[in-house]
N, C-alpha and C positions, 0 to 999 in steps of 0.2 A: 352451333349446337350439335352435339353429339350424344349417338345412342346404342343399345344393344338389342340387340334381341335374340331368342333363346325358344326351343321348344322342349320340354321335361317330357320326354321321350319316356315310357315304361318298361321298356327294354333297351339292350347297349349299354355303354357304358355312360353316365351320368354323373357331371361333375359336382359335387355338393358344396357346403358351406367348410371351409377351416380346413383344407386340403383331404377331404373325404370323395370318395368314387362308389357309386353304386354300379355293379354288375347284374345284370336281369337274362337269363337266355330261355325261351321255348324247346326244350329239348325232351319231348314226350317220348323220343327213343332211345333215350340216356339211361342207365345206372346211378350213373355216377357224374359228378359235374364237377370242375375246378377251374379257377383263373390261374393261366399263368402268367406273373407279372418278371417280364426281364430284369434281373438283379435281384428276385426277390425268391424267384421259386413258385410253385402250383399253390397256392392259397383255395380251400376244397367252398364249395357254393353250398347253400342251405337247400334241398326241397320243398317245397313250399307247399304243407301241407292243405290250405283251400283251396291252390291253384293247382291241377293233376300238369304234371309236365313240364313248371316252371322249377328253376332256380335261381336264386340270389346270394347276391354278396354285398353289404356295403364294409370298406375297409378303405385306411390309410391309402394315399397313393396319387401322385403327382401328375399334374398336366402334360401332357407328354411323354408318358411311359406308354411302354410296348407290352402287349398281350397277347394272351390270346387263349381259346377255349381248351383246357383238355378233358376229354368224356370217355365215359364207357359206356358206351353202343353196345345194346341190344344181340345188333344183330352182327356188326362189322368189329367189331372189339375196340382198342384203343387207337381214339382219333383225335388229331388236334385240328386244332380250326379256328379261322379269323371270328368275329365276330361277323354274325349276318346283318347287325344295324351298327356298322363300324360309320365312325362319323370323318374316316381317315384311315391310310395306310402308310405305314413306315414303307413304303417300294411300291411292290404289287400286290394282286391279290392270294400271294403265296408268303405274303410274309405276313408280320405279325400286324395287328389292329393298334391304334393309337387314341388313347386319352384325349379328347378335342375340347377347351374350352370356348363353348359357343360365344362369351363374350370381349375375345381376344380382339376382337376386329368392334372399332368403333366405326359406327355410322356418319358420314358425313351430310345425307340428305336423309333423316328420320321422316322427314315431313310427306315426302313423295307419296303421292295417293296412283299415280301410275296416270290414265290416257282412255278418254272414251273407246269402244270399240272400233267405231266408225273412225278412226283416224288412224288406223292402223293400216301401215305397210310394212312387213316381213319382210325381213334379211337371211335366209339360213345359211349357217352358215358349218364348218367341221375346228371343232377347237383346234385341231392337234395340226391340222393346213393353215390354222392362221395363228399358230407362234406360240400357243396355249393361251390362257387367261390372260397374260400379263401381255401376249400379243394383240388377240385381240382388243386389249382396252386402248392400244395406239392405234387402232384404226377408227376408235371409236367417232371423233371429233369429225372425218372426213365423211362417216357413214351417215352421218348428223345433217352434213352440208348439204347432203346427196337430196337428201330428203325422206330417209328409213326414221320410222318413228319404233321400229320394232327388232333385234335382232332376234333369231332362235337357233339355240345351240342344239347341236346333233348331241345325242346321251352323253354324259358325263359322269356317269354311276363307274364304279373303280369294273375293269374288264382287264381280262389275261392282256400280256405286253404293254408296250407304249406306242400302239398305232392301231386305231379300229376304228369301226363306223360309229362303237360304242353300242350296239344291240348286240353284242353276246357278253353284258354286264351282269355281275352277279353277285355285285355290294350295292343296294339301292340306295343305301344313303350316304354314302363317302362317293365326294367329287374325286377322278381320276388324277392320282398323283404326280403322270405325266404330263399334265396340262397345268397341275400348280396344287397349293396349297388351299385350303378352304378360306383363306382370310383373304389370297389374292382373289378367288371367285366373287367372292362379297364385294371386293374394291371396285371389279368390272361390271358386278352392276351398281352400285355405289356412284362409280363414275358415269356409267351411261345415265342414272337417274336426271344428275349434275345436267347431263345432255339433255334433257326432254325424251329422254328413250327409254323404251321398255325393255324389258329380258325376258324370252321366251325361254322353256326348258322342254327338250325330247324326251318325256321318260315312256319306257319298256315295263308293261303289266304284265304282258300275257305271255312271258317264259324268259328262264333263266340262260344266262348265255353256257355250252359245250363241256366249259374247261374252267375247275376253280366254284364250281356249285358243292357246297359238301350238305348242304341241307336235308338230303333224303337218306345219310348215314344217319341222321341223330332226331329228323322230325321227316318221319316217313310220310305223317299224315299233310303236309304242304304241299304233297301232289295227289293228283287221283291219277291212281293206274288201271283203269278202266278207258285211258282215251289220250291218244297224242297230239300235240301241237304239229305245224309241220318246221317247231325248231326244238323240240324235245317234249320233256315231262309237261302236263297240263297243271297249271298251279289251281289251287283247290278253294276257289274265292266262298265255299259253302262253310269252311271253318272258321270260326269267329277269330282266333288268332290271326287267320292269312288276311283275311276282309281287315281288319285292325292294322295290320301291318301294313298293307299298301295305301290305306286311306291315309294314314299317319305320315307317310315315305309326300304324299301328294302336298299336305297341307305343312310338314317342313320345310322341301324346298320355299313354300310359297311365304311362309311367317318366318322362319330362320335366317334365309339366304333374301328375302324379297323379291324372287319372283315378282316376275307383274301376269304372269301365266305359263299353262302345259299343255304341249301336244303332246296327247296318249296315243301310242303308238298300238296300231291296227287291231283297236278294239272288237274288233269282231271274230278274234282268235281268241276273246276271253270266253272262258266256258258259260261264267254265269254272268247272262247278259243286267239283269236286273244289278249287281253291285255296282256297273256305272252310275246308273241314277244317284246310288246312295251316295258312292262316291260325291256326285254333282252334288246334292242338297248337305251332305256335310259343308263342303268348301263352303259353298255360300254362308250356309246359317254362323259358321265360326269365324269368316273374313267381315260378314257384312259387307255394309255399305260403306266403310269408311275408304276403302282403296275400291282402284278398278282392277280386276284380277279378271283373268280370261281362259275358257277353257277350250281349246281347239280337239278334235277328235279326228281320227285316220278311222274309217271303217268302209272295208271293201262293198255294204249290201246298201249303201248310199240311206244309212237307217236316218231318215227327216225325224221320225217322229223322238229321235234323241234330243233335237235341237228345240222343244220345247212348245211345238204346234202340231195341233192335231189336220189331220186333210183337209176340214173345212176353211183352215184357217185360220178359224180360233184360236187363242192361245190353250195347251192343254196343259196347265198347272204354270208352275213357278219358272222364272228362267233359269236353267242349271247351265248348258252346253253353249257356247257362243256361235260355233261353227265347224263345218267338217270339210276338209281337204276333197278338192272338188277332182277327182283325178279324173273324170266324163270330159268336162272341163279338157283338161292336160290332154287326152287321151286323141281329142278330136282335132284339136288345134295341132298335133305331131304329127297325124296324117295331112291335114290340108299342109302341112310345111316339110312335108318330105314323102309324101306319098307313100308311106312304107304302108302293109296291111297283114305282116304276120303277127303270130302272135294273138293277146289281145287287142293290138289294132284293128283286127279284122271286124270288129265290134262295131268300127265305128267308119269302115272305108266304103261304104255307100250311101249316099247322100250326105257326107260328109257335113257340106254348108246348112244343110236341115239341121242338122242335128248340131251344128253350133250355134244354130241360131235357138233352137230348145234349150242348152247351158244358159245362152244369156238372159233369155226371158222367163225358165222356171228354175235354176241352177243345174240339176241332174240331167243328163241328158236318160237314161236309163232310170224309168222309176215303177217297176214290176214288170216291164215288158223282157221276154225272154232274149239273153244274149245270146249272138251267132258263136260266140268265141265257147263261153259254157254249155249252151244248149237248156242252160236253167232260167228262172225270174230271176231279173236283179231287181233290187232297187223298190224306193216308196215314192207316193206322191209328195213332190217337193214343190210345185208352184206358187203353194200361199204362204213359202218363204221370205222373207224379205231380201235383196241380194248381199246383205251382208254377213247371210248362214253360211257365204262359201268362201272357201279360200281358191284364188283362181292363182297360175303358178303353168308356164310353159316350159321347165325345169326344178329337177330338185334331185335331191342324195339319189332316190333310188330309181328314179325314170332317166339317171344318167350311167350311174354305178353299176345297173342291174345290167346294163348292155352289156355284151364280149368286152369291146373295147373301151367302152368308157367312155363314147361321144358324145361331144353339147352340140348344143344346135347351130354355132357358128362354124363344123365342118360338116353338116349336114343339110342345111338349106340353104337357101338366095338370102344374101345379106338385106337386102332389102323388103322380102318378106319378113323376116323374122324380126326386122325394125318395126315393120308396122303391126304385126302380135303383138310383139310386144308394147305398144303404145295402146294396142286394144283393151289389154293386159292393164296396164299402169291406170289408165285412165275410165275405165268400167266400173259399175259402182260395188264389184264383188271385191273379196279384201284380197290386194296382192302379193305375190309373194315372189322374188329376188332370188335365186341363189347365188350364191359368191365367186365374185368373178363375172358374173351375169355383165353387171353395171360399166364394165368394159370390153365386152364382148371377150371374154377369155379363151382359147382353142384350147387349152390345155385337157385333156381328159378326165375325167375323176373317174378310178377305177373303184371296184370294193377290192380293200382291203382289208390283212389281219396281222396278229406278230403272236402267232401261238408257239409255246414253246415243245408243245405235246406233236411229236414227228406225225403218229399213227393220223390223228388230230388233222394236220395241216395236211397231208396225201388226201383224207376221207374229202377236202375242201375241195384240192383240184380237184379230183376225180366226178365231183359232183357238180362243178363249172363243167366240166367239157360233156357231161351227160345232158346235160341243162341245153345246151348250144348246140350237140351234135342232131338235136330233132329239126332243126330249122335247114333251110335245105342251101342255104349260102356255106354251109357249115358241112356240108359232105364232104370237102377234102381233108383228108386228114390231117395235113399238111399243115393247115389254116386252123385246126384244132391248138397244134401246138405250138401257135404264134400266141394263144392266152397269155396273157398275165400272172404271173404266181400271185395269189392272194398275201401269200408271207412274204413277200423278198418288201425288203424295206426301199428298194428301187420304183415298187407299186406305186408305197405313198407318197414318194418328192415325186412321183412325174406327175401326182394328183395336187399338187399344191398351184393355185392358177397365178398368171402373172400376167399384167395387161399384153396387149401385141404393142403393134407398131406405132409409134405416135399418131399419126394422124386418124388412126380409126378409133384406135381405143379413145383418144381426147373427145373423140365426135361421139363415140357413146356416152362416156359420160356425163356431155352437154345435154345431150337426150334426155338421159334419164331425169339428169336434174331437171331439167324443163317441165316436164312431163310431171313429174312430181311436185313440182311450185303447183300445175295447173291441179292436179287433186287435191291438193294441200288449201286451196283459196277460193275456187272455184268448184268443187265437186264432195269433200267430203264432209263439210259441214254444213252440207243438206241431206246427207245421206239417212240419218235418222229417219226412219218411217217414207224411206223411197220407196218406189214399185216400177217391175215392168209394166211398160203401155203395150210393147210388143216386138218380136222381132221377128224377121222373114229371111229367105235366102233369094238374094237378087240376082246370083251366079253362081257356077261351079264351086267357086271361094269365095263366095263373096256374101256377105251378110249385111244388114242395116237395123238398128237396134234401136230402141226408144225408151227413157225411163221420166218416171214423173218425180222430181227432187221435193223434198221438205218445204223449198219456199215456191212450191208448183210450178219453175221454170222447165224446161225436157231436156235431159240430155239426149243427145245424137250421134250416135258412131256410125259411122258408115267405113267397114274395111273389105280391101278386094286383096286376096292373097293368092291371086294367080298373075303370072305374066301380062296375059291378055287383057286390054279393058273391057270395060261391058257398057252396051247401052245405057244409059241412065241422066236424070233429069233432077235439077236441084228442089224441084217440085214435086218430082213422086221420091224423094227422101225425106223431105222435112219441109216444115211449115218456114218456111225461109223468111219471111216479113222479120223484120226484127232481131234475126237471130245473130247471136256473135258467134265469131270463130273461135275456137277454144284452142285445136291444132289443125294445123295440113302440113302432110307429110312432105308435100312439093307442089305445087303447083293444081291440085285437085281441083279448087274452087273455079278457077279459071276453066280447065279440062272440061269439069261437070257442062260450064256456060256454052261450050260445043255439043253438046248433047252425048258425054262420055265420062266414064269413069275410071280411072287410071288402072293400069294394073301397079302391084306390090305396093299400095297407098291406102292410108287413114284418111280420114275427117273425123272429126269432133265438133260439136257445136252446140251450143247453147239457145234450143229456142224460147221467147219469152213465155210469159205466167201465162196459161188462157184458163177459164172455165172451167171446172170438172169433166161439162158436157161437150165442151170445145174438144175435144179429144178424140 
């Protein structure tokens, strides 16, 4: 069985019945409005007299023709321009917009309703490091085996060049045409469906990327100039066009392409915090319940009460938000695994072990109390979360990228600590997250990169890396300044593409992982519905012991020691041990423990049986 699906967009171009196109654009700073169609000529737009600022055109005109807007501006004179809901581009986003018919791509799994929450484990991963679309759908089968129920793709919205992180996009709803086609996007998730896998999508609210934004020549009113982002113009979610437009842009991906879900990128840089809600209770009430769709959120102020529960607990209203990137989480576990303490590490480099053991038992480690690193409150009460409001993650795009060099954590820690994080990680009942490459312990670096063609543009970039790095004090030689990385040289992004090491370590991680992941996959996350922490303590320097009470009231048990040294401890003042099965030991723990020690760079995991309520 095969199918289409299609969303009748009110703006863009819109393919109709009998070779008909409707043309729609917001140009409240226009004159004058025309489509130009290649081989045809400027065909002039109607104004639209109920609507102030729209224009339209419906007229002849084939799937696959080349466009694009030409206006008279107000304020800048004659401008031409892609479309801003281009569903496609013929190149970049300096060339003309493209005609897309959404029904060109047949569905091969219609039926897919997607994957509970609780069974999710994230993959992210960067299109354009794994081959584009059509690359990553050959690694699909393998990521399947692995035991990722979820991949999530860094943005894919059309962005200057053919190499970026994808956050300085500036077509939200054209997939980048260096990564492929929109029918190939569809196949890849199409085909992961086929897998039992979801498709996550990164998209960018809260600003338009540098280079290739022409929107404040023709609709000045899409930004407010009253206030900056710290990546330019603050887009203006107060006007019902803009609010319309990106709620639209969210619930496309998700009904056009099928999405199974969006992380919205660091929501707390939109001005008007209120249009996420609406955002949330739109998607819901228009997907229903027939699919599982999932909405993840990035927001630096650790906002709980986005995620649909008030501090008591309570639930406060409907569920909109599924979960928010736990970076407390990230932030605490990089110190206990490298000791580093600039920066915002500094947040988190005393009492480290307290304060991971706060992540694991109320998710946030930081929830109002003021940070050393701001000097401000972060954060809300997050305890009567459930743990699967968080996304836990000891690497990702920007806790690797955002470094000088671009370091993952396999040339930054003891291999063996970061085995056992990571098993913390995998097997905790918060949702995990992989970055690419992870799953074989990759050296490779991931730098941020870019491929802008604008000179002035690419200088203003370095010059604002080495500004960035020259406040940290490893960075006073100047010397060491100018060992950076150029953001543009296209040499950035192949040394940023990961490739396993050496057989025998890489094969040993990804025996790991899969393990690791059979055991949540069977054992751990179909009881995760309606878990809770019991409690968690710090037993050592690094060393924590964690307790949660599962769906079918058995307890889970982690016990991880991330330093060298062991530490005194007893398999009795860990866990109720009658009865308990072992889930994992990293090496030899169980034994160690029966000396009266607890290993250094070592996990346990354990399963203790169902007891009482009060048994607790």
């Amino acid at each position: 069985m095969s199918a289409h699906f299609s969303v009748d967009l009110p703006f863009g171009a819109q393919v109709l019945a009998s070779g008909r196109v409707r043309f729609r654009l917001w140009a409240p700073g226009a004159k004058i409005a025309e489509v130009d169609i290649e081989g045809r000529g400027r065909v002039p737009m109607a104004a639209e007299p109920d609507n102030e600022g729209w224009f339209s055109l419906e007229t002849d005109c084939q799937v696959g023709a080349r466009y694009r807007y030409a206006l008279m501006s107000q304020i800048h004179g004659d401008v031409v321009v892609p479309d801003p809901a281009s569903r496609g581009q013929a190149g970049d986003i300096f060339d003309p917009s493209m005609v897309v018919d959404p029904h060109a791509y047949q569905w091969q799994f219609p039926n897919w309703a997607g994957r509970p929450w609780h069974e999710t484990v994230l993959y992210e991963l960067h299109p354009g490091a794994m081959g584009g679309f059509a690359g990553i759908l050959q690694r699909l089968p393998e990521l399947a085996a692995l035991g990722i129920t979820a991949i999530e793709l860094m943005p894919v919205a059309e962005f200057p060049g053919a190499h970026n992180w994808g956050y300085d996009g500036v077509l939200p709803y054209a997939p980048d045409a260096s990564y492929g086609t929109p029918e190939q996007l569809k196949a890849l998730i199409d085909t992961a469906h086929g897998l039992g896998m979801m498709v996550f999508l990164d998209v960018v609210y809260n600003h338009f990327g540098p280079d290739g934004n022409y929107l404040d020549s023709y609709a000045p009113p899409f930004f407010r100039h009253d206030m900056q982002t710290l990546w330019g113009a603050t887009i203006d979610f107060r006007r019902p066009e803009v609010d319309d437009f990106f709620t639209r842009n969210a619930l496309y991906w998700l009904q056009e392409y099928r999405f199974d879900g969006l992380r919205l990128d660091a929501v707390h840089a939109i001005c008007e915090q209120d249009w996420l809600a609406r955002l949330g209770h739109r998607v819901r009430e228009e997907i229903g319940h027939q699919r599982h769709v999932h909405l993840v959120l990035e927001h630096d102020g650790n906002a709980s009460h986005l995620l649909g529960y008030a501090g008591d607990g309570k639930q406060a209203g409907s569920h909109v938000f599924d979960a928010q990137w736990n970076d407390d989480g990230h932030h605490v576990l990089h110190v206990l695994l490298t000791d580093e303490s600039n920066g915002y590490y500094s947040a988190y480099a005393e009492q480290p072990a307290e304060k991971l053991a706060r992540c694991l038992k109320e998710g946030f480690v930081y929830q109002g109390e003021v940070s050393p690193f701001s000097g401000e409150p972060r954060g809300e009460p997050s305890a009567a979360l459930p743990p699967t409001s968080f996304v836990l993650f000891l690497q990702n795009h920007d806790q690797i990228g955002n470094r000088a060099f671009g370091e993952r954590l396999t040339t930054l820690a003891h291999p063996l600590a970061l085995h056992a994080a990571q098993a913390l990680m995998l097997l905790s009942p918060q949702i995990p997250m992989l970055f690419m490459g992870e799953e074989f312990d990759a050296a490779q670096p991931f730098y941020y990169f870019t491929s802008h063609r604008n000179e002035e543009l690419v200088q203003a970039i370095r010059d604002g890396r080495r500004r960035e790095f020259s406040h940290f004090p490893q960075f006073a030689d100047p010397d060491l300044l100018d060992q950076l990385p150029d953001p543009n040289s296209f040499s950035t992004f192949i040394a940023s593409i990961p490739e396993p090491g050496p057989a025998p370590a890489s094969v040993a991680c990804l025996a790991r992982v899969t393990q690791l992941l059979r055991i949540r996959s069977v054992q751990i996350a179909p009881f995760l519905r309606g878990a809770s922490a019991i409690e968690a303590r710090a037993i050592g320097p690094k060393a924590v012991n964690a307790r949660w009470r599962l769906s079918n009231r058995s307890v889970l048990n982690i016990t991880v020691n991330l330093a060298e040294q062991a530490i005194t401890e007893s398999i009795d003042d860990l866990a109720v041990a009658a009865g308990a099965d072992v889930l994992f030991d990293s090496g030899g723990v169980l034994d160690t423990l029966a000396g009266g020690s607890f290993p250094g760079y070592s996990v346990l995991a354990l399963r203790e049986p169902a007891q009482p309520m009060g048994g607790l």
